[in-house]
LOFI-227985 format. One record per residue: x, y, z of N, C-alpha, C in turn; residue number from 1. Coordinates in nm, 3 decimals, decimal comma. Each point is the difference from the previous one (the first is absolute). Example, Ala and Ser with C-alpha at 12.3 -4.5 7.8 and 13.67 -1.06 7.14 Angstrom:
PT      n_c1      n_c2      n_c3     ca_c1     ca_c2     ca_c3      c_c1      c_c2      c_c3   marnu
PT     1,319    -0,569     0,780    -0,089     0,119     0,000     0,090     0,120     0,000       1
PT    -0,035     0,105    -0,072     0,082     0,119     0,006    -0,077     0,109     0,073       2
end
This chain:
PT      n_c1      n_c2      n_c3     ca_c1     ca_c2     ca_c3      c_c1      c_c2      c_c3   marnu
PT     0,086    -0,119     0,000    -0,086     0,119     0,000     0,090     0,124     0,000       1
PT     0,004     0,055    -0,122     0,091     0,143     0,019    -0,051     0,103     0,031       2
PT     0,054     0,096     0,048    -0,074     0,101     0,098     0,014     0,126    -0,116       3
PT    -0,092     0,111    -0,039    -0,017     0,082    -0,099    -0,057     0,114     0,120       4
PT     0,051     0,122     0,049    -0,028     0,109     0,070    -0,039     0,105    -0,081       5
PT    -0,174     0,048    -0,014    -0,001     0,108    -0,059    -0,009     0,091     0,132       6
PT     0,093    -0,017     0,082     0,014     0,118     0,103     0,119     0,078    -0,059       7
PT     0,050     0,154     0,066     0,080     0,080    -0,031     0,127    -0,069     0,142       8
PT    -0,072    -0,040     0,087     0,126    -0,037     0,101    -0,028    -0,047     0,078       9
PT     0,010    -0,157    -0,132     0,006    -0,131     0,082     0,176    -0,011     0,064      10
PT    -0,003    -0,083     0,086     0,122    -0,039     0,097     0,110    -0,052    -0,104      11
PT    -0,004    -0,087    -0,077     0,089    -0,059    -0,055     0,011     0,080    -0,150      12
PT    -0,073    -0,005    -0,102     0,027     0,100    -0,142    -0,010     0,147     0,034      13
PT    -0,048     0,026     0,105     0,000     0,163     0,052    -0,034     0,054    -0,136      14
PT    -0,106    -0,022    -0,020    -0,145     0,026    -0,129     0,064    -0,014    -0,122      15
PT     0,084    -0,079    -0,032     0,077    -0,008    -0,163    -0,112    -0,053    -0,072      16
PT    -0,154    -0,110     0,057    -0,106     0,052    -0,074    -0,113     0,035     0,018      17
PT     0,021     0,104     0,064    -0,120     0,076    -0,003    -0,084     0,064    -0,139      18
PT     0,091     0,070    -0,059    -0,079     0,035    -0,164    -0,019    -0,139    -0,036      19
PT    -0,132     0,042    -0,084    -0,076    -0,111    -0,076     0,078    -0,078    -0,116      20
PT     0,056     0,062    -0,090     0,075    -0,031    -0,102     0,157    -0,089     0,047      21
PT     0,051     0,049     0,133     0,103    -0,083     0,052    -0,055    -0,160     0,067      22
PT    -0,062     0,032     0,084    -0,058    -0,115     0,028    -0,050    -0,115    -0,029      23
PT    -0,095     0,005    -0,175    -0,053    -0,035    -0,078     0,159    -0,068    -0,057      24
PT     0,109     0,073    -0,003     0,127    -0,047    -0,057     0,012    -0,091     0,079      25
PT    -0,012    -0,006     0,138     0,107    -0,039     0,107    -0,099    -0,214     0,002      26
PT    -0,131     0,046    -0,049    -0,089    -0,097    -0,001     0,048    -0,118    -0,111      27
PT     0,016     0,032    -0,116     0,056    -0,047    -0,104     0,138    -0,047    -0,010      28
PT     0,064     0,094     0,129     0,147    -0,098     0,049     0,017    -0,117     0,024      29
PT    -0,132     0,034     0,133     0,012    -0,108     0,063    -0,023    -0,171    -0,032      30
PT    -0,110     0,063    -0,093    -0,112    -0,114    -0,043     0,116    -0,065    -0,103      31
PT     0,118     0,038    -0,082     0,118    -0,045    -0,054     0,058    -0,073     0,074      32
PT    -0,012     0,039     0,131     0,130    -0,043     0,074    -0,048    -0,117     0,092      33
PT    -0,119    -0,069    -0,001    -0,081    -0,072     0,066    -0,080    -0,025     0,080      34
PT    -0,072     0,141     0,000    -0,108    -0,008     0,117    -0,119    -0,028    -0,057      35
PT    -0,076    -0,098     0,103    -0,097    -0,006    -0,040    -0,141     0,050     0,044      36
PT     0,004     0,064     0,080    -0,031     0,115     0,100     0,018     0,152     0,014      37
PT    -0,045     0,085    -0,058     0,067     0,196     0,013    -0,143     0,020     0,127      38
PT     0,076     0,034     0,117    -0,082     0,086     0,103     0,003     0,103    -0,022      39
PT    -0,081     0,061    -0,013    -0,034     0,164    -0,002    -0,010     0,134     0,093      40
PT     0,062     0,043     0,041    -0,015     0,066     0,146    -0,064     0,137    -0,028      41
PT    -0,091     0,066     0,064    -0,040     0,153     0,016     0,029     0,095     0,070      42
PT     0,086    -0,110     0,119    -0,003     0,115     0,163     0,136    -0,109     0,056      43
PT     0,100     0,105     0,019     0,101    -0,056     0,066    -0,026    -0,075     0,134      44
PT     0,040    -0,107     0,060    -0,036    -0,028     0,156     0,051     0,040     0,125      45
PT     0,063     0,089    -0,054     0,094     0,055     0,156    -0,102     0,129    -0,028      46
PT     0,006     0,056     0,133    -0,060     0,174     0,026     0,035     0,086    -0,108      47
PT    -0,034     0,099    -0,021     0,019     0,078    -0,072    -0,136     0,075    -0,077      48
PT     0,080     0,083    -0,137    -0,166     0,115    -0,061    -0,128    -0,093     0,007      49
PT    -0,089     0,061     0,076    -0,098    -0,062    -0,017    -0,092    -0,042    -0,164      50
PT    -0,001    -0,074    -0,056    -0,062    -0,039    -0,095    -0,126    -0,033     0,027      51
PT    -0,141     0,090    -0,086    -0,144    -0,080     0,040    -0,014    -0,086    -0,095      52
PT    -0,105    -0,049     0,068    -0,087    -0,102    -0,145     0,033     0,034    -0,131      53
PT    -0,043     0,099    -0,015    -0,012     0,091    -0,134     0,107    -0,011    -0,025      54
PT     0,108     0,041     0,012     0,118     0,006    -0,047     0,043    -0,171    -0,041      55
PT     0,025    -0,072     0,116    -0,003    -0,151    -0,014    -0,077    -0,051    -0,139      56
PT    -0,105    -0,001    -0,009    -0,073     0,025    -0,146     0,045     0,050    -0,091      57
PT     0,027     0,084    -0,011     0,109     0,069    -0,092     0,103    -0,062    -0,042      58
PT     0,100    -0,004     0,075     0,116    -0,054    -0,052     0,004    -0,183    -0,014      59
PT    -0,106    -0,065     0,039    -0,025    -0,150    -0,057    -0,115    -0,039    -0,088      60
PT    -0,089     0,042     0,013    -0,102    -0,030    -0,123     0,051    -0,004    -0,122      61
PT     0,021     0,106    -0,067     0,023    -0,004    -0,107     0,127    -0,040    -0,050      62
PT     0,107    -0,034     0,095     0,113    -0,047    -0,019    -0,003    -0,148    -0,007      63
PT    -0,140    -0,051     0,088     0,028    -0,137    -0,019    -0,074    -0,055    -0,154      64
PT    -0,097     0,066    -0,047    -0,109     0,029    -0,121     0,125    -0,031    -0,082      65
PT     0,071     0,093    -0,001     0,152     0,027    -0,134     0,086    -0,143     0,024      66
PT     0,016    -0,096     0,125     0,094    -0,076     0,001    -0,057    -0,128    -0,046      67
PT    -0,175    -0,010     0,026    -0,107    -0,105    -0,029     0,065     0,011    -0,167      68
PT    -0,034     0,091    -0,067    -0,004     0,019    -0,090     0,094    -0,039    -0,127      69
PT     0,171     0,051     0,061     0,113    -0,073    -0,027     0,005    -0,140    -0,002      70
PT    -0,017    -0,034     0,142     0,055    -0,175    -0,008    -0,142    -0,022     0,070      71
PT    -0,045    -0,062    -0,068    -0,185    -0,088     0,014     0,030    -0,084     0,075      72
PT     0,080    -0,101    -0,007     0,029    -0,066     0,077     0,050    -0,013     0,139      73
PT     0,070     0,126     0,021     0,066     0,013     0,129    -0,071    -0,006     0,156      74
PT    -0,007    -0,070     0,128    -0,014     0,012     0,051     0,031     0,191     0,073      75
PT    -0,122     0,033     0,022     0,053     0,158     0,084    -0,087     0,031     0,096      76
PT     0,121    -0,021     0,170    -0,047     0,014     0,106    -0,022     0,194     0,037      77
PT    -0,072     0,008     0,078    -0,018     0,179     0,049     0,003    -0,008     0,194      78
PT     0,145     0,043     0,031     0,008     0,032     0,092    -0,089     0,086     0,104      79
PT    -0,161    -0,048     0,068    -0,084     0,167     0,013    -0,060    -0,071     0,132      80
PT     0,010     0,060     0,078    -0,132    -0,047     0,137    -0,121     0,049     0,003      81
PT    -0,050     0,059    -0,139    -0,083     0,077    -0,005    -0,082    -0,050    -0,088      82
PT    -0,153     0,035     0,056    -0,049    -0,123    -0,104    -0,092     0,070    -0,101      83
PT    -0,006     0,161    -0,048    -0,018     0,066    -0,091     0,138    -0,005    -0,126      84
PT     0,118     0,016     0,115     0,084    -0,055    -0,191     0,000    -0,121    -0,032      85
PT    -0,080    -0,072     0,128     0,016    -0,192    -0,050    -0,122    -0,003    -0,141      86
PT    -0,101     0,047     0,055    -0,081     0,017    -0,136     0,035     0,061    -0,120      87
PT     0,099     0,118    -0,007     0,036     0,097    -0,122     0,075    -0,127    -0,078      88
PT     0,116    -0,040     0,056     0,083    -0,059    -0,031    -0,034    -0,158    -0,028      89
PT    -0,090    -0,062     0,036    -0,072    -0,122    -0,044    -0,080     0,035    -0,165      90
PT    -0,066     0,104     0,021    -0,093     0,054    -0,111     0,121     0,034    -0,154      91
PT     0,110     0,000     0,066     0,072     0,057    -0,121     0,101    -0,126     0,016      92
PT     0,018    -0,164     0,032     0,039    -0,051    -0,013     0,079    -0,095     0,079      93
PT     0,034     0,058     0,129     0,059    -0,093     0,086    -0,054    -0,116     0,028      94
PT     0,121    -0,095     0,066    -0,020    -0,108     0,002    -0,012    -0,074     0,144      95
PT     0,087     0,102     0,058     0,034    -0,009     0,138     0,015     0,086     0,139      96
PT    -0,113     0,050     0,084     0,054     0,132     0,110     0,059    -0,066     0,089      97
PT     0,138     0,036     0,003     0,117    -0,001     0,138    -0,048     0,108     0,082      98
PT    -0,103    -0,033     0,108     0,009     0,021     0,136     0,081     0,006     0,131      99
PT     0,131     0,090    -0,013     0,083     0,005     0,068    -0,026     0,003     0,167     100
PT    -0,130     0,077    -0,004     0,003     0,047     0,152    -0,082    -0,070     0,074     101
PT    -0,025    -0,141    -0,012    -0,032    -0,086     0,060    -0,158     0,043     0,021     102
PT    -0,137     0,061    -0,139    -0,131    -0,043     0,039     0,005     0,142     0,060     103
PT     0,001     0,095    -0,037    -0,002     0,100     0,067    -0,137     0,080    -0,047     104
PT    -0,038    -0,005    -0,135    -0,148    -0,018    -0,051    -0,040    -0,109    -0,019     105
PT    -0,126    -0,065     0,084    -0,016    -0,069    -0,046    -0,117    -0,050    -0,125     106
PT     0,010     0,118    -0,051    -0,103    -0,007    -0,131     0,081    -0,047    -0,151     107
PT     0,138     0,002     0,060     0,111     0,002    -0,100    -0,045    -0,189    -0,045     108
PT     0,005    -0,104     0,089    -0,045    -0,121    -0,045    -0,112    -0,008    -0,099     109
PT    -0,111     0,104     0,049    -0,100    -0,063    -0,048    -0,010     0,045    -0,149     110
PT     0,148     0,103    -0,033     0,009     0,060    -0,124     0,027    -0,108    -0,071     111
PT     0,128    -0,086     0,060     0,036    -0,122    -0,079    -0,086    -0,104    -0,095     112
PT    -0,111    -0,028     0,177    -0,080    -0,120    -0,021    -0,124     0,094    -0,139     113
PT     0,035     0,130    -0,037    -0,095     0,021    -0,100     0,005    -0,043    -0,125     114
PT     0,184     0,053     0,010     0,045    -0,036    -0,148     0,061    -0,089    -0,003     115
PT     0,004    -0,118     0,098     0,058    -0,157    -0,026     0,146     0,098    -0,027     116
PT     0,103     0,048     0,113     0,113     0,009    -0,055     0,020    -0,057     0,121     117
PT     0,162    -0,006     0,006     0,072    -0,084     0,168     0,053     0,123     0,082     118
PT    -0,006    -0,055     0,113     0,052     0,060     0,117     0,059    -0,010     0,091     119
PT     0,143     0,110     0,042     0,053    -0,027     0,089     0,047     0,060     0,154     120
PT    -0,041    -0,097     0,032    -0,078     0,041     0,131     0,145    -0,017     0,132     121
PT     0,043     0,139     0,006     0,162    -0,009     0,103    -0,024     0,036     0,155     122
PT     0,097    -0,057     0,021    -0,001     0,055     0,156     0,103     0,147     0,049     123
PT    -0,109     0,105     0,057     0,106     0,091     0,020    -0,054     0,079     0,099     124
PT    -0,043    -0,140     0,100     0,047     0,054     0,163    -0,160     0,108     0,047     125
PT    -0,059     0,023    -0,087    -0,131     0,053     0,015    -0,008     0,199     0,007     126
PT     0,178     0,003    -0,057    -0,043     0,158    -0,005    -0,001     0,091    -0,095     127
PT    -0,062     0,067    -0,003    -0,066     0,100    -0,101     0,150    -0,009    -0,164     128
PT    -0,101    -0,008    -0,075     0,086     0,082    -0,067     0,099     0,047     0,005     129
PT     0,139     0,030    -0,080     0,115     0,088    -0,025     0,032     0,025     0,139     130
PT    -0,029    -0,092     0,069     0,100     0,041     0,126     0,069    -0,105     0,049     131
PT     0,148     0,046     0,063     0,092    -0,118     0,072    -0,021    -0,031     0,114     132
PT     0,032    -0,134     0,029    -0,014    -0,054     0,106     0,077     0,092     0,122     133
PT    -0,017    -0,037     0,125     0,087     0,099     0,101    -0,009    -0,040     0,118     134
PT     0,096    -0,096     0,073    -0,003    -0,082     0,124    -0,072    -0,099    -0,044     135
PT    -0,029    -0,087    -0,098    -0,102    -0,086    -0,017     0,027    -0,127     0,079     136
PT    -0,081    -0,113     0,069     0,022    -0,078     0,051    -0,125    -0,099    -0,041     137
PT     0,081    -0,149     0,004    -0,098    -0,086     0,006     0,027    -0,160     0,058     138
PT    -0,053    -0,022     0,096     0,016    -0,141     0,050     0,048    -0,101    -0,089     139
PT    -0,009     0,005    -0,074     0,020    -0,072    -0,150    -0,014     0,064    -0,113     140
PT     0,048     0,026    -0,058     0,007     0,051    -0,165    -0,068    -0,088    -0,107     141
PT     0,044    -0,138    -0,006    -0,070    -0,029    -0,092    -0,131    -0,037     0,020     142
PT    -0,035    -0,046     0,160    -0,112    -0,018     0,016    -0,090     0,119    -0,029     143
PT     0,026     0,095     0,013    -0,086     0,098    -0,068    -0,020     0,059    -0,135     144
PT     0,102    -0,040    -0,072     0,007    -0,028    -0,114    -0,130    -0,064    -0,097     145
PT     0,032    -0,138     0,074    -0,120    -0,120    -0,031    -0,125     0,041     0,070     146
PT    -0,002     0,042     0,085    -0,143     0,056     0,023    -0,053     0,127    -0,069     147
PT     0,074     0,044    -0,035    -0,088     0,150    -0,060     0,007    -0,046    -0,171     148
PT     0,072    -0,096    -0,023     0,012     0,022    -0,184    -0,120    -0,096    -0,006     149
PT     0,027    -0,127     0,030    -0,109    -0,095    -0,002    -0,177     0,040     0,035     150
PT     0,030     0,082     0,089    -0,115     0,065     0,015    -0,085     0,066    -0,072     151
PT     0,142     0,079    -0,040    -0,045     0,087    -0,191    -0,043    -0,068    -0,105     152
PT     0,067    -0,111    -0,006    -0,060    -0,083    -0,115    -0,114    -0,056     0,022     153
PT     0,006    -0,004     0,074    -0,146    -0,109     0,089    -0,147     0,094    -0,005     154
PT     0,004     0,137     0,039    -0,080     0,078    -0,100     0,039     0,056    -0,085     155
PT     0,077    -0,016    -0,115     0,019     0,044    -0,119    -0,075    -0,139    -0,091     156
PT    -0,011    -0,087     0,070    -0,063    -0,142    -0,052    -0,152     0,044     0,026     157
PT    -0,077     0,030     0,176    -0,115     0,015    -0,029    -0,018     0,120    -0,058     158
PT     0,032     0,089    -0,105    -0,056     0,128    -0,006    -0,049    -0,027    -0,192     159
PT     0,086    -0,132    -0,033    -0,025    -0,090    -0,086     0,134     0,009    -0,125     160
PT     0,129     0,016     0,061     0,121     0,018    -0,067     0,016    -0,169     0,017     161
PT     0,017    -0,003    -0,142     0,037    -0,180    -0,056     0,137    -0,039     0,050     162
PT    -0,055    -0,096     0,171     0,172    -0,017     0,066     0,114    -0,046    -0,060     163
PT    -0,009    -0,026    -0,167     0,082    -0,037    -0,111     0,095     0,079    -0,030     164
PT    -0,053     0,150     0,066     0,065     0,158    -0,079     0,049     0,067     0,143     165
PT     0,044    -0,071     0,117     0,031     0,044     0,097     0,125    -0,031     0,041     166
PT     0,096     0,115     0,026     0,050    -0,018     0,074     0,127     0,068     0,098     167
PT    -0,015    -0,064     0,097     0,071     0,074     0,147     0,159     0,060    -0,012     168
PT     0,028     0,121     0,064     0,159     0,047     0,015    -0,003    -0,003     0,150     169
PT     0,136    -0,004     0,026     0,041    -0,012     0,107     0,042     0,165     0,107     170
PT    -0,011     0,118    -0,145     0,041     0,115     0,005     0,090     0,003     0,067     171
PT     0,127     0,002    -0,069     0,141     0,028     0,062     0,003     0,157     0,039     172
PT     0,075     0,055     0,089     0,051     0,131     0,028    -0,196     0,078     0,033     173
PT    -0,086    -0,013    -0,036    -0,145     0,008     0,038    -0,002    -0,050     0,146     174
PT    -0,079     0,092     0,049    -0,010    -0,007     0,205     0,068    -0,094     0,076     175
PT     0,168     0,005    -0,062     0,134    -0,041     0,006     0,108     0,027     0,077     176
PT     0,083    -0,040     0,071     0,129     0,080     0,005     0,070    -0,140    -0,085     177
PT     0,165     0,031    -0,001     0,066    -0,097    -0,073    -0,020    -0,147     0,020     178
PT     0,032    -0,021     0,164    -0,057    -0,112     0,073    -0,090    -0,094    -0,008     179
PT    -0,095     0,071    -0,020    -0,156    -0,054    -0,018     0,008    -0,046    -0,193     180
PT     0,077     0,101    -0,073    -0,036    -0,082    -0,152     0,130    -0,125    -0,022     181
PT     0,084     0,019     0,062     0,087    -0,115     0,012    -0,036    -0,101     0,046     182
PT    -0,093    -0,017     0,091    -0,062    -0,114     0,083    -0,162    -0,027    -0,083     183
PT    -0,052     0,053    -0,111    -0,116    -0,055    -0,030     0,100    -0,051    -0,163     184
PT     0,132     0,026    -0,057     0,033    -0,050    -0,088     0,052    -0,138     0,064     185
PT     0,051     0,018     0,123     0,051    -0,168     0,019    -0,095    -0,085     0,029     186
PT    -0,119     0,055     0,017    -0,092    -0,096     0,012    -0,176    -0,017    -0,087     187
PT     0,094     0,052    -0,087    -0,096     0,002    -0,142    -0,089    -0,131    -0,067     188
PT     0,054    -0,088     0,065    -0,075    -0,092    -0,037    -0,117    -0,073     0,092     189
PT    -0,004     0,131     0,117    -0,109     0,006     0,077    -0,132     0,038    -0,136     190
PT     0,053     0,134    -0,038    -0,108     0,038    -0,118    -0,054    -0,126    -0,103     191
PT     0,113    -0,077    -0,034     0,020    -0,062    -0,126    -0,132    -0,103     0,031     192
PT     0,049    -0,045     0,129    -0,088    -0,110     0,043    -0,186     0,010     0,030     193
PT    -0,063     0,168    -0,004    -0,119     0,025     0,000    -0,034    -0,073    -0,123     194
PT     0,061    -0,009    -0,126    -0,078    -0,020    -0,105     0,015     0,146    -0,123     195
PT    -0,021     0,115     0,092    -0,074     0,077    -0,094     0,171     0,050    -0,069     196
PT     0,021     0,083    -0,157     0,108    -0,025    -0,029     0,088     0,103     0,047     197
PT     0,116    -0,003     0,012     0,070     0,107     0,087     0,091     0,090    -0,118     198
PT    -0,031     0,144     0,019     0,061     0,111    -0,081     0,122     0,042     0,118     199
PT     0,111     0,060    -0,032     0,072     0,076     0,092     0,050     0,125    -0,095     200
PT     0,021     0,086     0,073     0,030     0,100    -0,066     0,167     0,103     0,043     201
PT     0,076    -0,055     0,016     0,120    -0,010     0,047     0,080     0,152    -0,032     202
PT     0,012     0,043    -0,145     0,119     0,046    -0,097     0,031     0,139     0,105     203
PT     0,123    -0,013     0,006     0,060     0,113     0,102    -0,032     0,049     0,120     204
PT    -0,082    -0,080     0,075    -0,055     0,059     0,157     0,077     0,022     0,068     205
PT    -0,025     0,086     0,090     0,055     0,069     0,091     0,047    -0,136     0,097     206
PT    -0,018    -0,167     0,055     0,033    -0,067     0,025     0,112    -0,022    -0,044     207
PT     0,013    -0,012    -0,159     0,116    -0,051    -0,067     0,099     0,079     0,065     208
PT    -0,044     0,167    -0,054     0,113     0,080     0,065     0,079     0,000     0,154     209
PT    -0,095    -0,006     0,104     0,017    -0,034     0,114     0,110    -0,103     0,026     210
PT    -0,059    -0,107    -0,068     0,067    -0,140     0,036     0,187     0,015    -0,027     211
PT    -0,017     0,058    -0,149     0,118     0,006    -0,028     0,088     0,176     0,003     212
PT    -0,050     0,053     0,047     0,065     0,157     0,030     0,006     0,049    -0,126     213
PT    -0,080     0,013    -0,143     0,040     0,005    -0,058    -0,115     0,136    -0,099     214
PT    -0,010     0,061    -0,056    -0,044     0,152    -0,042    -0,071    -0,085    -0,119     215
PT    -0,115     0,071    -0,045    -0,091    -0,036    -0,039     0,037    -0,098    -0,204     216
PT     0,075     0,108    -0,047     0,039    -0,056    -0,106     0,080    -0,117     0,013     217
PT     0,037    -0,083     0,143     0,141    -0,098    -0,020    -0,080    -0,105     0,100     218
PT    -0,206    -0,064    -0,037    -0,025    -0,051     0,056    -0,064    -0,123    -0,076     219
PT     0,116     0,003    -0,143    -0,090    -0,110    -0,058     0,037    -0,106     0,028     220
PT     0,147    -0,066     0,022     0,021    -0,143     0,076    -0,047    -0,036     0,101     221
PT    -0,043     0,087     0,110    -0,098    -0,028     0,080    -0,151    -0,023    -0,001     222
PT    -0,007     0,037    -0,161    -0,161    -0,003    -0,018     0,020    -0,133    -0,058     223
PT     0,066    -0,038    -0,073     0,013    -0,116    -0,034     0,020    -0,114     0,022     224
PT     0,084     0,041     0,149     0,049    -0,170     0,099    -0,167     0,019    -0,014     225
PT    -0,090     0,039     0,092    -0,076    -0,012     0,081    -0,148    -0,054    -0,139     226
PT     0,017     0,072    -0,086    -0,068    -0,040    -0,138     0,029    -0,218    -0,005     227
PT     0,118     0,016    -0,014     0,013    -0,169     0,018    -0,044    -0,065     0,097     228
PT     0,000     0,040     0,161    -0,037    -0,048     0,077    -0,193    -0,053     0,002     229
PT    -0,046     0,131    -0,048    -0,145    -0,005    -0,012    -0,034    -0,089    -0,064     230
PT     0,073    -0,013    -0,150    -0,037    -0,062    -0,123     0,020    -0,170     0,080     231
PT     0,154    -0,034     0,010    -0,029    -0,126     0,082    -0,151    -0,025     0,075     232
PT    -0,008     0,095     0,086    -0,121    -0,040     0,116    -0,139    -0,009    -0,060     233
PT    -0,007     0,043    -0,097    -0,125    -0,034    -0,086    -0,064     0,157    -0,048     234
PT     0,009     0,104    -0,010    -0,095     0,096    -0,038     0,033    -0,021    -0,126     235
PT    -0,085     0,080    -0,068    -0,032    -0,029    -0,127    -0,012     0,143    -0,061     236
PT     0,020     0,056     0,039    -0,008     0,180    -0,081     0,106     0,086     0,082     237
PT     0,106     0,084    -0,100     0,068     0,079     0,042     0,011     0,120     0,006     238
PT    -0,046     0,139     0,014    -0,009     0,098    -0,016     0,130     0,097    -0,007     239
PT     0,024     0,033    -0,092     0,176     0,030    -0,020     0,013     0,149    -0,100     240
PT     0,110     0,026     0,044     0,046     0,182    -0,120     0,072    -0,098    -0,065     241
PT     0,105    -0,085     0,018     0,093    -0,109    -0,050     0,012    -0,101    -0,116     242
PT    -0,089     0,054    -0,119    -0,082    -0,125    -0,028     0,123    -0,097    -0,044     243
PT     0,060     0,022    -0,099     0,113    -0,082    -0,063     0,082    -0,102     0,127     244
PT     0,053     0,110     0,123     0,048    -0,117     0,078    -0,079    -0,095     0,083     245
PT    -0,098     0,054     0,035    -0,145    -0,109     0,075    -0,014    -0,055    -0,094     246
PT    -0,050    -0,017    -0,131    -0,036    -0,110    -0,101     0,121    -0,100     0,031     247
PT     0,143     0,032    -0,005     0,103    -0,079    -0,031     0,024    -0,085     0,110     248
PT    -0,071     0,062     0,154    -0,033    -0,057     0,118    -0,054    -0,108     0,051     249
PT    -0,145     0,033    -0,090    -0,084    -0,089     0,022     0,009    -0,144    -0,099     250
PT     0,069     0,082    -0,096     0,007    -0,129    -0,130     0,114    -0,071     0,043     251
PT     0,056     0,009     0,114     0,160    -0,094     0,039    -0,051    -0,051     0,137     252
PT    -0,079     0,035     0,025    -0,052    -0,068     0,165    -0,123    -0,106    -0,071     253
PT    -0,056     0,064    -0,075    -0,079    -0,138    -0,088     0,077    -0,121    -0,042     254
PT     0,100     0,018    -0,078     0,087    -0,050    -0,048     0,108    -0,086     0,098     255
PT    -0,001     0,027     0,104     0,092    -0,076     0,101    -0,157    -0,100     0,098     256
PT    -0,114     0,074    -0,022    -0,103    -0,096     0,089    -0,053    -0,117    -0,104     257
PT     0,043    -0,008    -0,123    -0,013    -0,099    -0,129    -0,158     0,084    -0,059     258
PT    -0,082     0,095    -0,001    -0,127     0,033    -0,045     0,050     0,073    -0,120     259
PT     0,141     0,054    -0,037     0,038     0,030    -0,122     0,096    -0,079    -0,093     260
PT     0,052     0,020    -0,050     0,091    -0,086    -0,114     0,102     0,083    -0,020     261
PT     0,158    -0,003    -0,026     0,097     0,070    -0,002    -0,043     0,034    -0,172     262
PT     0,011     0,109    -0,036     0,018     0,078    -0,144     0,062    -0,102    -0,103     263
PT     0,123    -0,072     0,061     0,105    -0,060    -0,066     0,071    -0,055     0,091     264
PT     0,039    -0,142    -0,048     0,072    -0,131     0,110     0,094    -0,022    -0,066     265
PT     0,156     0,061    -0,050     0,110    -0,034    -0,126     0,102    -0,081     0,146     266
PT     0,027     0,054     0,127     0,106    -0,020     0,027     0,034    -0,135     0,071     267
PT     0,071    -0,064    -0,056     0,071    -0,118     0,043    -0,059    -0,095    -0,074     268
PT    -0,092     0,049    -0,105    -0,053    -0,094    -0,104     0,052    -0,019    -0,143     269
PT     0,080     0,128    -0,055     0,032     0,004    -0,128     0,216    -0,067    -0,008     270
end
């Protein structure tokens, strides 16, 4: 799942696509480079200019209309907790609303279950919107994890979203400190084992950085151990800026669990 920001200042492209015409480029990269997934974002997730509805509308409707349009085929998720752009953005083609903030509208499901698209339903600790966690504590991490995502799905199922098109994040660095997303990745196959399918959304978090002391541009080997680790444990969707080296990730951790085939087998044979 490659990540496409029509924000002016998102965290990681610090708005390289925000204009329509770049973005639309940045879409057609990706989809080269092997994604099979472009998320769409409207509203950065850390604090900052307030963006309304309206605006949110703005800068994804018709952007996703133009990307439907390009590649017909493409899966295209819309990053929105909001369940007025869940409708704009269904109506003009999406396939998928990434619900970051863990159900925070909950009219946003029943947008899904309208237009038969999927949903993913994360955990992030139960607080508002665009805001960071701060002293957060929890008896268990993942146990709350599994209780609030499962929960989500569980009415994202009765609200009549086809439990086929569901499924749970673990929301890394979301109502987080480092601690807490390090300890729901080692035990990821707590998620794996609900059933429902597991997305993570990893590429450059502030964890990675943490873990390894390391400034925001110099956090892709860390996004990547931890990309392998997941992929072993079973999730099944990656959410990444990375696409070329996560593809090459996932296609070598396949490839060592036997579910892929090496490209080419010459050595020690010819």
């Amino acid at each position: 799942m490659a990540i496409v920001n029509r924000t002016p200042d998102s965290f990681y492209d610090r708005g390289a696509t925000f204009a329509f015409e770049a973005a639309l480029a940045r879409v057609d990269e990706v989809v080269s480079q092997g994604a099979d997934i472009v998320d769409i974002g409207g509203v950065k997730a850390a604090p900052g200019a307030e963006v309304d509805t309206a605006e949110e509308l703005d800068r994804t409707v018709s952007f996703v209309a133009a990307v439907r349009a390009r590649h017909p085929d493409l899966l295209i998720s819309v990053d929105t907790w909001r369940h007025e752009v869940g409708r704009g953005v269904c109506e003009a083609g999406a396939d998928i609303l990434n619900d970051a903030w863990g159900g925070h509208d909950p009219k946003l499901a029943e947008v899904a279950a309208e237009f038969d698209t999927a949903l993913v339903c994360t955990h992030a600790g139960g607080l508002e919107p665009r805001t960071r966690p701060h002293r957060v504590s929890y008896p268990d991490v993942m146990a709350d994890v599994l209780r609030r995502t499962v929960a989500l799905a569980e009415r994202a199922t009765a609200a009549g979203v086809d439990p086929r098109r569901i499924l749970i994040d673990p929301g890394h660095d979301f109502g987080k400190n480092t601690r807490h997303s390090l300890e729901v990745t080692r035990r990821l196959t707590e998620m794996v084992d609900t059933g429902w399918p597991v997305l993570v959304s990893l590429s450059n978090k502030d964890f990675v950085g943490e873990s390894l002391d390391v400034a925001l541009d110099d956090r892709l080997v860390g996004t990547l151990a931890t990309t392998s680790l997941c992929a072993w444990f079973g999730a099944q969707v990656f959410r990444a800026h990375n696409v070329v080296e996560t593809r090459q990730t996932l296609d070598m951790v396949s490839t060592i669990r036997g579910t892929r085939q090496p490209v080419r087998n010459k050595r020690g044979l010819a």
